[in-house]
N, C-alpha and C positions, 0 to 999 in steps of 0.2 A: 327692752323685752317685749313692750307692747306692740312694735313696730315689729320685731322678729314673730311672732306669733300672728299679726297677720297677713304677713309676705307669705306665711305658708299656707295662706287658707285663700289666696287669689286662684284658684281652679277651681273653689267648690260651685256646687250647685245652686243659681242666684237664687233668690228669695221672693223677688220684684218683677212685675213684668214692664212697668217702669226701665230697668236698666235697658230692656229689649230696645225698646224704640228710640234712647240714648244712642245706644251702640250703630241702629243704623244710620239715625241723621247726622253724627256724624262721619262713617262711613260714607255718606252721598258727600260728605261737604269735602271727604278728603280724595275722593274720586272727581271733583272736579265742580260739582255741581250746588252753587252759590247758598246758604242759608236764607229762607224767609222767602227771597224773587225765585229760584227755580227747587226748592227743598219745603215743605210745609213742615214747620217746627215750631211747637209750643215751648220749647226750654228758651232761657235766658244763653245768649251766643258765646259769651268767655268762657262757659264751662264745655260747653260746644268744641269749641275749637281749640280748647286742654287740649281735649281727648285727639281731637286731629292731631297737634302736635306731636302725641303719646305714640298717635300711630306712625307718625313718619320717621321717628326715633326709633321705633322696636317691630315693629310690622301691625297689622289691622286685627289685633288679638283681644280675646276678653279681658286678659292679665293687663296689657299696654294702657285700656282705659282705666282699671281700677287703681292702677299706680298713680294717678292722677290724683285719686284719693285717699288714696293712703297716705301720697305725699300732704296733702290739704290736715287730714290727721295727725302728722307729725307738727306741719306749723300748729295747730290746734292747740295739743298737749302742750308743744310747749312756751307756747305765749299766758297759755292758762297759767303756769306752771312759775313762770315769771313775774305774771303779774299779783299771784298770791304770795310770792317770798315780794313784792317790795308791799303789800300787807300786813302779816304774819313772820319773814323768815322764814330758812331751810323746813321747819317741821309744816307750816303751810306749803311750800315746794311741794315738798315730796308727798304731801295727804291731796296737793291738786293733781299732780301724775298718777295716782295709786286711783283716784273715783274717775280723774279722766279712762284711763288704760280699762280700769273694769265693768264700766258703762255698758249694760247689754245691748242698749239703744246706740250709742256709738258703735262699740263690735259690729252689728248686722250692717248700719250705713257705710262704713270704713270699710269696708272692702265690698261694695256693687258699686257701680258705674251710676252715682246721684250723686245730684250738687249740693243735699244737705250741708255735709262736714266741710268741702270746702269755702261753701261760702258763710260760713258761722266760723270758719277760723279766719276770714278777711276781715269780720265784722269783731272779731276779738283783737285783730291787729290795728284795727281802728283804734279803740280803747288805749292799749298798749303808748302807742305812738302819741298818742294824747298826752299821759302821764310821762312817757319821755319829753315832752315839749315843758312840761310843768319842771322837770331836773333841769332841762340844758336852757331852756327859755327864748329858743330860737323858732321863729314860726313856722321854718323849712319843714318842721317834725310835725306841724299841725295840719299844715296843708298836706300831709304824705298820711296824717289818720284823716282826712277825707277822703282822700283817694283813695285810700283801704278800703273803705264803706263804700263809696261808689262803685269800685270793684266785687265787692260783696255782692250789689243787688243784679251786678250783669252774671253772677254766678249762679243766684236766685233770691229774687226778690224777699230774702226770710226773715231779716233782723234790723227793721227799723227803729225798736227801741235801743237799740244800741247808744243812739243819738242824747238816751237822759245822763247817762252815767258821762258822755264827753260834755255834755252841758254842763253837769256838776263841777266836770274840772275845768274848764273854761271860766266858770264862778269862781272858783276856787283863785284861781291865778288872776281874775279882774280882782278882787279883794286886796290879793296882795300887791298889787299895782296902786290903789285906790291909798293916799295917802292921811294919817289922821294927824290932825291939827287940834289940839284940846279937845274939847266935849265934840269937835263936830270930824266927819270924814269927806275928805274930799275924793267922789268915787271918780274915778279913772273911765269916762263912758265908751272914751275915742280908742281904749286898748279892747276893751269888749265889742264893739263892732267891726274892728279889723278884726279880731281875732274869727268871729263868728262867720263875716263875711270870708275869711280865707279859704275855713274851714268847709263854708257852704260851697264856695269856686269848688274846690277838690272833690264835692260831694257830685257835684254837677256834669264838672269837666267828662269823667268816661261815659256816663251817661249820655250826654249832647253827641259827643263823639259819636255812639254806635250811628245814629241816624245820617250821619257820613257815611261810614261804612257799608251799609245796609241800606235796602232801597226801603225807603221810610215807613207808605202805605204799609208796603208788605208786614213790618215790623209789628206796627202798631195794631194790623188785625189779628196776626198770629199771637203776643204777648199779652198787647190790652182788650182790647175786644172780645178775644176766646176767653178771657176768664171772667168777663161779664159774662156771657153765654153759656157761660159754664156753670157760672152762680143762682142764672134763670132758672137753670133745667133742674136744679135741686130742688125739692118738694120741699114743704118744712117753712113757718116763719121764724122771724131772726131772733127769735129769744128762743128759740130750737137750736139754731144752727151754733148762737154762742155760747149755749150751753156743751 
């Protein structure tokens, strides 16, 4: 129902002038012309290049990019949705769909052409894939929640804390690995550093990647650099700004 209700509001009038400059870079990227080396682009490139995708599937439309995010919205809900029934059960289910779906702050980002939602639902599939690794015990599921997260941060750099809640389970599953022998335990150190080490590969791997992809300089002054520059120009000391 949440998803029907905002498939019909992808025509309305954006909100952001944010979506604007989404929609043309990549519009230039799908008209031929490279991200970062010949496109000046401050967004993070995988949600970038959603949107291209979006348009070569359906044509260079405002609806094309936002289905990008709506789809990012449906993984959302329902990884949320999943991971409060293996908490709670069905009446956690369904009271995570009912505050996901009615989220005013969700509604407005869920349908404009911004990488909020989706890259907060790759950082929830992080988590997710975590706690599958903890049922099935197989590390393939551990290293696929790093690569969630690494995913995530090329969508936009939003949810680094994500990292304590898979810390906790990674705790969680060295303990139970960790054997006890009378009064003492013998912890398991060698499963905790493969585990963490896997985890961190997968966090790293699409990260390392883009700078193959992408001519490197370019990358690093349009994502890192501009937003020191950008942090300059803001008036205000930092017990203003984290306030």
């Amino acid at each position: 129902l949440a998803l029907f209700c905002r498939a019909q509001n992808l025509e309305a009038f954006g909100l952001s002038n944010d979506e604007g400059a989404h929609l043309m870079w990549a519009r230039l990227a799908a008209d031929g012309y490279p991200l970062y080396s010949q496109t000046q682009a401050v967004q993070a490139p995988l949600f970038l290049e959603s949107v291209v995708w979006a348009f070569a599937l359906a044509g260079q439309t405002i609806q094309a990019g936002r289905w990008v995010v709506l789809a990012g919205f449906g993984l959302l809900a329902t990884t949320l949705s999943w991971l409060a029934h293996k908490a709670g059960g069905w009446p956690a289910a369904l009271a995570a769909l009912l505050l996901t779906g009615l989220s005013p702050l969700l509604f407005t980002f869920s349908r404009l052409v911004m990488a909020e939602v989706p890259a907060t639902a790759m950082a929830v599939l992080a988590v997710a894939l975590a706690m599958i690794y903890i049922g099935r015990r197989r590390r393939f599921w551990l290293f696929l929640s790093g690569l969630a997260l690494g995913l995530s941060f090329l969508m936009k750099a939003l949810n680094p804390f994500v990292a304590l809640p898979v810390a906790a389970i990674l705790l969680t599953r060295w303990r139970q690995q960790s054997m006890k022998r009378g009064w003492h335990i013998r912890f398991n150190w060698t499963a905790l550093l493969i585990d963490t080490s896997l985890w961190g590969a997968g966090v790293l791997l699409p990260v390392a990647a883009i700078f193959l992809m992408y001519e490197p300089q370019a990358l690093y002054d349009q994502l890192v650099r501009f937003r020191g520059e950008l942090w300059a120009a803001i008036p205000g000391a930092w017990h203003e700004t984290l306030g």
